[in-house]
Biopython code that builds the backbone (N, CA, C, O; Angstrom):
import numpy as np
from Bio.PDB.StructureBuilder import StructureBuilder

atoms = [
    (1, "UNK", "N", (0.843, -1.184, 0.000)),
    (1, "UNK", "CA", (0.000, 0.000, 0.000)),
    (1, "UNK", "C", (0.885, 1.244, 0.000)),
    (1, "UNK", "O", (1.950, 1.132, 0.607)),
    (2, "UNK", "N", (0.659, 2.213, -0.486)),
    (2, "UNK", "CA", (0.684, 3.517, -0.412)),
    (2, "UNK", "C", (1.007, 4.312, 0.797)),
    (2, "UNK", "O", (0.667, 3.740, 1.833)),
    (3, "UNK", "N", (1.590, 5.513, 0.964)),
    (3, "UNK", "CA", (1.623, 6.328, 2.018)),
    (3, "UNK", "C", (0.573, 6.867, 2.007)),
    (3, "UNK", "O", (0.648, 7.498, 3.061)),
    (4, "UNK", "N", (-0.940, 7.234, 1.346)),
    (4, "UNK", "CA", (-2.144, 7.907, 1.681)),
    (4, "UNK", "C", (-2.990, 7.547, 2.900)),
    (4, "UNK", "O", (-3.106, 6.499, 3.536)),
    (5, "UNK", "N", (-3.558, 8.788, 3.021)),
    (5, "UNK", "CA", (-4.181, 8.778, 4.688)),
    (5, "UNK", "C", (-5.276, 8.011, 4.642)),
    (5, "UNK", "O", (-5.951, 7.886, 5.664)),
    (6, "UNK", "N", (-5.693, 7.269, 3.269)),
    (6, "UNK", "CA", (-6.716, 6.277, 3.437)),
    (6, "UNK", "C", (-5.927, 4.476, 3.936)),
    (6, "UNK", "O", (-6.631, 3.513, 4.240)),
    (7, "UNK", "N", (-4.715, 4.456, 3.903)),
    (7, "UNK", "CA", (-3.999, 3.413, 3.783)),
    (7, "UNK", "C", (-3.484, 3.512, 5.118)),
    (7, "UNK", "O", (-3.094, 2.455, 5.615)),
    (8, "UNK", "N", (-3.366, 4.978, 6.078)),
    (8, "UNK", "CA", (-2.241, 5.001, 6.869)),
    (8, "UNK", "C", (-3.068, 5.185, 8.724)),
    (8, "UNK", "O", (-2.606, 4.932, 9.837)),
    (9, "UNK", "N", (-4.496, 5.759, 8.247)),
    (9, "UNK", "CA", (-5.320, 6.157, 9.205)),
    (9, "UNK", "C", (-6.818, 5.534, 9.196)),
    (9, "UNK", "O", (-7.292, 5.269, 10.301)),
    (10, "UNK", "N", (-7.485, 5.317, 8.216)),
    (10, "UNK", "CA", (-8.610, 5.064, 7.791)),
    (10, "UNK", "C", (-8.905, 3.744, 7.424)),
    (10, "UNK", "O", (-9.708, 3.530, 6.516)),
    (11, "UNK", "N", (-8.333, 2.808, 8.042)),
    (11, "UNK", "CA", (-8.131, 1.406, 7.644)),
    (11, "UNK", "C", (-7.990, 0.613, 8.621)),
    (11, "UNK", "O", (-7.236, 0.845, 9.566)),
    (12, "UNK", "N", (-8.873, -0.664, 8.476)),
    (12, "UNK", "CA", (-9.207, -1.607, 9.559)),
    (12, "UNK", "C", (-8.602, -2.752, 8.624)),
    (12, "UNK", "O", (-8.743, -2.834, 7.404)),
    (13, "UNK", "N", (-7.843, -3.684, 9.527)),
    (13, "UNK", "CA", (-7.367, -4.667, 9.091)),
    (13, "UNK", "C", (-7.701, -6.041, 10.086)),
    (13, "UNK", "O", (-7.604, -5.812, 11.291)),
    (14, "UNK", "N", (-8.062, -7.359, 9.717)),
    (14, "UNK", "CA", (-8.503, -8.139, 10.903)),
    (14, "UNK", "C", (-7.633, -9.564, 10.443)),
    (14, "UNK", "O", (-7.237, -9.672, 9.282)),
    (15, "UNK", "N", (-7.466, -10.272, 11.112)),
    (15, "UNK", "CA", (-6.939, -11.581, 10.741)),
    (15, "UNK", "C", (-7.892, -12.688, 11.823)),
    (15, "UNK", "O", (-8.308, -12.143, 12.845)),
    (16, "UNK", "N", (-8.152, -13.793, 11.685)),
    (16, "UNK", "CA", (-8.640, -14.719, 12.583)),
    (16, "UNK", "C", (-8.546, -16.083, 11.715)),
    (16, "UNK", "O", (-8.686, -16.238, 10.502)),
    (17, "UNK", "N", (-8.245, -17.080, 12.803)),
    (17, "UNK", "CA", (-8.071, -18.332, 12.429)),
    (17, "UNK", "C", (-9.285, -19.134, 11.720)),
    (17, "UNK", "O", (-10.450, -19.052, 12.107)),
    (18, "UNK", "N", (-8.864, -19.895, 10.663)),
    (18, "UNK", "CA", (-10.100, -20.603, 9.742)),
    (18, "UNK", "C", (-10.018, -22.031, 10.170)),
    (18, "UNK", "O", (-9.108, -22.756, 9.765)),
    (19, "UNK", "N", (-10.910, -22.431, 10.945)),
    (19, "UNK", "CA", (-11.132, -24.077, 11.467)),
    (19, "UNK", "C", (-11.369, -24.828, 10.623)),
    (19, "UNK", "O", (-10.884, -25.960, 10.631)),
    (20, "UNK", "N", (-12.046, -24.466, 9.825)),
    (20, "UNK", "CA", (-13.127, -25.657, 9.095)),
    (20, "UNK", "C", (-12.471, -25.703, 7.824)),
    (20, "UNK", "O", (-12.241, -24.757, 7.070)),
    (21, "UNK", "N", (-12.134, -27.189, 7.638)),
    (21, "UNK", "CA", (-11.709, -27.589, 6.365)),
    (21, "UNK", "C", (-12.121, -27.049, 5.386)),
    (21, "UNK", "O", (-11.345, -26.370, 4.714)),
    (22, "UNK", "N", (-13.544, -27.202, 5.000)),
    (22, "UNK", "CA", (-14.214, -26.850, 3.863)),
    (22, "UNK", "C", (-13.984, -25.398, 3.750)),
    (22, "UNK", "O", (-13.984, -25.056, 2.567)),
    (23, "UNK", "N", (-13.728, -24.132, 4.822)),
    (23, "UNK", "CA", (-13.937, -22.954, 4.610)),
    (23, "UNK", "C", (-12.129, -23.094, 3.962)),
    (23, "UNK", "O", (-11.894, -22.731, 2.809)),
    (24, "UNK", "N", (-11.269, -23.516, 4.649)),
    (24, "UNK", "CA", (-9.922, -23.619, 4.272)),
    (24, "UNK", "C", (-9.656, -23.531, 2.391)),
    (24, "UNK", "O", (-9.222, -22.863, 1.453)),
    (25, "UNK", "N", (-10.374, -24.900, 2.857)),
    (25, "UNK", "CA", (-10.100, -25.673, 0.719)),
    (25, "UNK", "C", (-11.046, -24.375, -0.097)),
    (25, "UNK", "O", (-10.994, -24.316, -1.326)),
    (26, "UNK", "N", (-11.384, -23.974, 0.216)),
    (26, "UNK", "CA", (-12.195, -22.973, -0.861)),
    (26, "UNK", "C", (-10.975, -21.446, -0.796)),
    (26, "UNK", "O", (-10.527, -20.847, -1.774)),
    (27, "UNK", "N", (-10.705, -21.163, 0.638)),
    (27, "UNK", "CA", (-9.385, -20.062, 0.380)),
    (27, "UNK", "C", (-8.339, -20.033, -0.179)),
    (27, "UNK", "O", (-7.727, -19.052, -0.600)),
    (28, "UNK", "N", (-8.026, -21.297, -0.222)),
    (28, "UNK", "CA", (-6.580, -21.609, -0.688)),
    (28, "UNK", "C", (-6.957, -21.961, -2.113)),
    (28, "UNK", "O", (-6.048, -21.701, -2.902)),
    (29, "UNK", "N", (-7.949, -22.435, -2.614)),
    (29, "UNK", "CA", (-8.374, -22.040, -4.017)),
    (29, "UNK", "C", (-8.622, -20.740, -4.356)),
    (29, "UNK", "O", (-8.037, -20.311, -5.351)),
    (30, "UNK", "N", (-9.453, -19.921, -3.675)),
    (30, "UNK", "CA", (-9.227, -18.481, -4.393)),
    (30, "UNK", "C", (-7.938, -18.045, -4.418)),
    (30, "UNK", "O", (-7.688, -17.350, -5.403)),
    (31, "UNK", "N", (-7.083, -18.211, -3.701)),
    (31, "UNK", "CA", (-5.712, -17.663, -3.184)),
    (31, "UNK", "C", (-5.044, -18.334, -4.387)),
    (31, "UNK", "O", (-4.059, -17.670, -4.709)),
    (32, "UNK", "N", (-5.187, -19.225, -5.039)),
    (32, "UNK", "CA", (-4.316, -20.447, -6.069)),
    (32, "UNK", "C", (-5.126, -19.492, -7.373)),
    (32, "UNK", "O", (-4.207, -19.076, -8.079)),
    (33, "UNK", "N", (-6.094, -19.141, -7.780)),
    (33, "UNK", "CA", (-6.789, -18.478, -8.762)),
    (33, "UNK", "C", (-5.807, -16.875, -8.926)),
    (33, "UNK", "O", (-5.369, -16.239, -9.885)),
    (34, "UNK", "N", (-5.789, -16.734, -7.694)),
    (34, "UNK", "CA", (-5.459, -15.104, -8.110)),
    (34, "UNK", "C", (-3.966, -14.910, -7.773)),
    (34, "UNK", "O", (-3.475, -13.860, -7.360)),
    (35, "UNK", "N", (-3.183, -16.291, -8.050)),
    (35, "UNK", "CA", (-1.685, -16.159, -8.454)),
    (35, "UNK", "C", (-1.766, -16.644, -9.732)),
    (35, "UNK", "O", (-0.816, -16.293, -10.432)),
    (36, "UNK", "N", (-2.687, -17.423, -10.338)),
    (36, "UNK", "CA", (-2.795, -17.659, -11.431)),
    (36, "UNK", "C", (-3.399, -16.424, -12.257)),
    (36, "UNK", "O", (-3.250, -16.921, -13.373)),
    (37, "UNK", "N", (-3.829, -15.488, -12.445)),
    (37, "UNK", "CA", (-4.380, -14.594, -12.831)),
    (37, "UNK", "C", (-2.914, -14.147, -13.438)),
    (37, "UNK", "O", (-1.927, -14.006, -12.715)),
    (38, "UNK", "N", (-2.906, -13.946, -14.840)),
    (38, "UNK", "CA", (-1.927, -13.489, -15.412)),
    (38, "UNK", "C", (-2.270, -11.737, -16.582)),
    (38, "UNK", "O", (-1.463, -11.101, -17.259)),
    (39, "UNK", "N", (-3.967, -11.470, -16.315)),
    (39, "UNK", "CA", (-4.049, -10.493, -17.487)),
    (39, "UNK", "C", (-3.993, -9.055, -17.159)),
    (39, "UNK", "O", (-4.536, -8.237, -17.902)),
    (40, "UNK", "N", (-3.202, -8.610, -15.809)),
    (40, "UNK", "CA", (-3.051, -7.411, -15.544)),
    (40, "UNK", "C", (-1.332, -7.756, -14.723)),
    (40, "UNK", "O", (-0.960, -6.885, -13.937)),
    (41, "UNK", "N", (-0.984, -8.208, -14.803)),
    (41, "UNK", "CA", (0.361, -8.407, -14.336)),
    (41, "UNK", "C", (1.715, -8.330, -14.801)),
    (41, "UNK", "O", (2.237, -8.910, -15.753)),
    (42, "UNK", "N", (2.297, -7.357, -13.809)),
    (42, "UNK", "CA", (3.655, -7.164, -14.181)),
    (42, "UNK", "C", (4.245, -7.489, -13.310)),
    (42, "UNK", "O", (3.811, -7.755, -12.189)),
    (43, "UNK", "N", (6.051, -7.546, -13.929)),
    (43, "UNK", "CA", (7.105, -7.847, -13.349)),
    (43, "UNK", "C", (8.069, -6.749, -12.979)),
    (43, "UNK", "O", (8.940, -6.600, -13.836)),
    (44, "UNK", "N", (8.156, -5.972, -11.990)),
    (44, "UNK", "CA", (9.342, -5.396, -11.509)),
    (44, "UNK", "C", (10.598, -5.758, -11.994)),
    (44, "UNK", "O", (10.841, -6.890, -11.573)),
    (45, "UNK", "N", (11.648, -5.269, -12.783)),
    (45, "UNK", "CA", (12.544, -5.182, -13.412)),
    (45, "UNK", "C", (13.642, -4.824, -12.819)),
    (45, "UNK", "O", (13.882, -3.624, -12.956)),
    (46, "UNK", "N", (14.482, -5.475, -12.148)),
    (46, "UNK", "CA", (16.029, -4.793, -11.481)),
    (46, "UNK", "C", (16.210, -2.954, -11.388)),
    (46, "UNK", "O", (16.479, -2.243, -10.420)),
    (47, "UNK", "N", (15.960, -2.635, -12.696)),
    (47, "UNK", "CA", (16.335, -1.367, -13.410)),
    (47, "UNK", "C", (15.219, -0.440, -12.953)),
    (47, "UNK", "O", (15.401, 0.764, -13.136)),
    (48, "UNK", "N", (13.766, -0.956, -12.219)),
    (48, "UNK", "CA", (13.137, -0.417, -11.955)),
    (48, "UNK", "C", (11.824, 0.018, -12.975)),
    (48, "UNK", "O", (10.918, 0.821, -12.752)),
    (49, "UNK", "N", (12.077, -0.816, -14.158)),
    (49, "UNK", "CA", (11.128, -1.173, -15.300)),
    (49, "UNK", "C", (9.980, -1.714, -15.218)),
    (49, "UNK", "O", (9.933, -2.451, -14.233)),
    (50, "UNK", "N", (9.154, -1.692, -15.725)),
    (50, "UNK", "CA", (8.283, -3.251, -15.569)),
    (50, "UNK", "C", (7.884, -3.394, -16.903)),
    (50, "UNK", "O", (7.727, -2.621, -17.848)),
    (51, "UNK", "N", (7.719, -5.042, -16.649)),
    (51, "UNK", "CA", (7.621, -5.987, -17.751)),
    (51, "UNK", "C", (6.298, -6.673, -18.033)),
    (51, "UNK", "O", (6.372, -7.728, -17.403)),
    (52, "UNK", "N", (5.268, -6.631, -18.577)),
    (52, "UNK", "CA", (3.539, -7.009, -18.893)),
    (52, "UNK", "C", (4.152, -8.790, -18.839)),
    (52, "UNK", "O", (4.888, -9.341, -19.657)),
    (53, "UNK", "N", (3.474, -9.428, -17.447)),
    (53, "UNK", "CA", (3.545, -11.122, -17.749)),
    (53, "UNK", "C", (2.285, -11.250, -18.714)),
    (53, "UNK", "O", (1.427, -10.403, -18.960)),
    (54, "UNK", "N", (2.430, -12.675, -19.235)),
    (54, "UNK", "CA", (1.267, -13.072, -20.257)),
    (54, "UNK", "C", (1.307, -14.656, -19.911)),
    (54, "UNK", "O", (2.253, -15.402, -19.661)),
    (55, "UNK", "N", (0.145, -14.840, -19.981)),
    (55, "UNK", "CA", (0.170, -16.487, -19.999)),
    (55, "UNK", "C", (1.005, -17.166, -21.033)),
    (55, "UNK", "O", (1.265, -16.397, -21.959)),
    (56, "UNK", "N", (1.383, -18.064, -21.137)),
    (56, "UNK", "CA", (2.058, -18.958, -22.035)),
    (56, "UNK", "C", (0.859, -19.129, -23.241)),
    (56, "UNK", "O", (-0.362, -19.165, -23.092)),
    (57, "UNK", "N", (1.629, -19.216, -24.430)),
    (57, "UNK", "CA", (0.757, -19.633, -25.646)),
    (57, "UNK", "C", (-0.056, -20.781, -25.512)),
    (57, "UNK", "O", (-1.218, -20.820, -25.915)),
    (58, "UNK", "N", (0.589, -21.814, -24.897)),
    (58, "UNK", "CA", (-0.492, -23.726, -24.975)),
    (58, "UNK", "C", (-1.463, -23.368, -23.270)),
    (58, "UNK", "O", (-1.977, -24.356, -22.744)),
    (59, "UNK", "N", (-1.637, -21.914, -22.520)),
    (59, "UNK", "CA", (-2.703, -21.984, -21.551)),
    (59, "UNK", "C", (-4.019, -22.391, -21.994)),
    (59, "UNK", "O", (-4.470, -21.944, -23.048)),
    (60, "UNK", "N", (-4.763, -23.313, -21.180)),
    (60, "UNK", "CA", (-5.738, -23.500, -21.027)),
    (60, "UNK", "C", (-6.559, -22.608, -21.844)),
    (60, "UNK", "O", (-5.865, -21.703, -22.306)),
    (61, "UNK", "N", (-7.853, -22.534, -22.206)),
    (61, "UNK", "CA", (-8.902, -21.317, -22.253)),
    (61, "UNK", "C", (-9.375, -21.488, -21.050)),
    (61, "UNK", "O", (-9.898, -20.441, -20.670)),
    (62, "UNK", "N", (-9.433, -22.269, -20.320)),
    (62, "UNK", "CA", (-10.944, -22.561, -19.060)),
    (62, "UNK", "C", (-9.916, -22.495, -18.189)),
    (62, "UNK", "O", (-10.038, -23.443, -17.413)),
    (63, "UNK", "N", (-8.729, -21.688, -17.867)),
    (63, "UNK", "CA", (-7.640, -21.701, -16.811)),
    (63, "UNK", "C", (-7.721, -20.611, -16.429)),
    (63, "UNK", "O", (-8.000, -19.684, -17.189)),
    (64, "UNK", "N", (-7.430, -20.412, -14.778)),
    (64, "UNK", "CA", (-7.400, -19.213, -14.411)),
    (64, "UNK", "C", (-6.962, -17.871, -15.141)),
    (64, "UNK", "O", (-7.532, -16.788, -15.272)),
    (65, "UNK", "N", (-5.584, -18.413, -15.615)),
    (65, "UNK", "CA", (-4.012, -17.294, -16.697)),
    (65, "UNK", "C", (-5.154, -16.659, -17.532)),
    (65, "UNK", "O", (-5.349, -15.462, -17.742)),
    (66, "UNK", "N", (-5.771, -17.592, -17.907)),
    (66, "UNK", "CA", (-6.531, -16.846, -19.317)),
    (66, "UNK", "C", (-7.915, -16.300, -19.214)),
    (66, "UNK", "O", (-8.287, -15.515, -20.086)),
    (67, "UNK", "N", (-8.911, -16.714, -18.005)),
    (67, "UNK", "CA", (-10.433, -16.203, -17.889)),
    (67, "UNK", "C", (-10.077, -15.054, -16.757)),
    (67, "UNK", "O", (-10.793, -14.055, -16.686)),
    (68, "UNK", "N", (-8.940, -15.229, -15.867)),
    (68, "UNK", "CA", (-9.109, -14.140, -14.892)),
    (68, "UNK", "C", (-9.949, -14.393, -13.680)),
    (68, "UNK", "O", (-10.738, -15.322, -13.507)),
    (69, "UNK", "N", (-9.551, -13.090, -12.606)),
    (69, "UNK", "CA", (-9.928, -14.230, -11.337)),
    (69, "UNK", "C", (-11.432, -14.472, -10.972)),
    (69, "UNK", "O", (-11.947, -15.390, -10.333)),
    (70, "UNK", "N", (-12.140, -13.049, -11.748)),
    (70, "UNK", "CA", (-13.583, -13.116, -11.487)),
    (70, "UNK", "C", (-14.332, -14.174, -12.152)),
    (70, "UNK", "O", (-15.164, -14.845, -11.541)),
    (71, "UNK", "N", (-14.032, -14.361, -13.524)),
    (71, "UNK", "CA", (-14.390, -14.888, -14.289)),
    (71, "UNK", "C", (-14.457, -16.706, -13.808)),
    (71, "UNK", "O", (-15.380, -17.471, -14.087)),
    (72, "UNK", "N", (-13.323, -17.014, -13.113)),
    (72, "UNK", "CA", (-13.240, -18.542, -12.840)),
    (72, "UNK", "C", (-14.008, -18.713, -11.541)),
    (72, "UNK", "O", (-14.614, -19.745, -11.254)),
    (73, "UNK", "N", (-13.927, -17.399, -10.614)),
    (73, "UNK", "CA", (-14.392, -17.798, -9.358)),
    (73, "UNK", "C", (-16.056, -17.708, -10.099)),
    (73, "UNK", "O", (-16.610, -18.807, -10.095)),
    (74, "UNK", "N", (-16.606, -16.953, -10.505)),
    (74, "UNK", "CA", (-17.941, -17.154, -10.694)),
    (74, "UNK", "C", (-17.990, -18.487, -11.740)),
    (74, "UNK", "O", (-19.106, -18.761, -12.183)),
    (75, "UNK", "N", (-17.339, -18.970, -11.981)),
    (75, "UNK", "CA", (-17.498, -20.440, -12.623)),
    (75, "UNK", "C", (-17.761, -21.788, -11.565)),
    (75, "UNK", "O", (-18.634, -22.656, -11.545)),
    (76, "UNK", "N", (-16.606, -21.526, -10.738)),
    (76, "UNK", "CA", (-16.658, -22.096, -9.422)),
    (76, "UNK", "C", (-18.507, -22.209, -8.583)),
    (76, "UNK", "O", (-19.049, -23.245, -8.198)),
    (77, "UNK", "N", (-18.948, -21.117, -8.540)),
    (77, "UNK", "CA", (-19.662, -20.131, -7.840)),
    (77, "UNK", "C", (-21.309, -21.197, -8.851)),
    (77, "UNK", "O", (-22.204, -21.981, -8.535)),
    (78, "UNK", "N", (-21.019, -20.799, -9.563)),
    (78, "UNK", "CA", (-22.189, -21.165, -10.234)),
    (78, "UNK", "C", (-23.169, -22.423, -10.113)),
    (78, "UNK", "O", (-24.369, -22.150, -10.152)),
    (79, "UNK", "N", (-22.822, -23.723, -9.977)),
    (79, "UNK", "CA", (-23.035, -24.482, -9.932)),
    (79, "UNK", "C", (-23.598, -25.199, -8.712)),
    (79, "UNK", "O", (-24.062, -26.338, -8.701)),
    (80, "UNK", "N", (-23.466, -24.220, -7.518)),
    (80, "UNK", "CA", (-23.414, -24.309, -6.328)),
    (80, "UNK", "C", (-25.034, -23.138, -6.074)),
    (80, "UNK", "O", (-25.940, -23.337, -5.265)),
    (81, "UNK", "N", (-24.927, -22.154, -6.917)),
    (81, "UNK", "CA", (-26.450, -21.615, -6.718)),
    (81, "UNK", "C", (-27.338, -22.281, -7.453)),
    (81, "UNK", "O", (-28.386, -22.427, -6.823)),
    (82, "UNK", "N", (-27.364, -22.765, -8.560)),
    (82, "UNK", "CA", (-28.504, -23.317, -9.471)),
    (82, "UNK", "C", (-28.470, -24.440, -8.571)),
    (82, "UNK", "O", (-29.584, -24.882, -8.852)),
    (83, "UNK", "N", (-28.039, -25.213, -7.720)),
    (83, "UNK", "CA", (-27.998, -26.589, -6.635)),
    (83, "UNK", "C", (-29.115, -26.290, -5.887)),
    (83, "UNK", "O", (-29.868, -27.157, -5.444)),
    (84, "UNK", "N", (-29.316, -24.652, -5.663)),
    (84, "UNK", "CA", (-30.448, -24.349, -4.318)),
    (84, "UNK", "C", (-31.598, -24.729, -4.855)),
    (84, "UNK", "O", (-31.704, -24.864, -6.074)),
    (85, "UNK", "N", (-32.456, -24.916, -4.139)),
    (85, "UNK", "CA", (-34.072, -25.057, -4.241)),
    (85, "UNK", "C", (-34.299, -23.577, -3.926)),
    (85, "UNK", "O", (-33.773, -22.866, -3.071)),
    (86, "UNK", "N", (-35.391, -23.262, -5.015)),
    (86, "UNK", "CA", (-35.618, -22.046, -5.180)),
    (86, "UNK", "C", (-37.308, -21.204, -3.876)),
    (86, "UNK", "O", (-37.617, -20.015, -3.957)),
]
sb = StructureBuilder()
sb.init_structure("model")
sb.init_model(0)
sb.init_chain("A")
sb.init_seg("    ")
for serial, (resi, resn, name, xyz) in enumerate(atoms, 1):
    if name == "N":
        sb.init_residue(resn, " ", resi, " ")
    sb.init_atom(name, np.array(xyz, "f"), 0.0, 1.0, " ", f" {name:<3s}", serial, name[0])
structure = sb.get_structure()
């Protein structure tokens, strides 16, 4: 973050422990999605440059690198509301 007074004064931060398996395996999948997320990402450059990453040419289409993180988590997401009884 930034030195701004929204970052430095105006900001609540919380941490607490996650028990439950199932809540676990679903974080560490979003968390695995949005290192995979390759379509706004750069690389810091020694020189102080940066460098645009790109997915590899043979990525997936239906892979995180290439749909992005919203896009897969509401893929995820989906299948799990049409499940409800309405």
């Amino acid at each position: 973050a930034d030195w701004m007074y929204r970052n430095l004064s105006a900001r609540v931060e919380a941490a607490c422990p996650v028990r439950s398996p199932e809540a676990k395996s679903r974080l560490w999948r979003m968390i695995d999605v949005m290192l995979q997320d390759r379509r706004k990402a750069s690389l810091l450059n020694p020189d102080g440059s940066y460098s645009k990453l790109t997915a590899p040419d043979d990525t997936d289409p239906n892979s995180p690198a290439a749909l992005g993180t919203f896009e897969t988590l509401m893929r995820d997401a989906l299948p799990q509301l049409t499940d409800q009884p309405q």
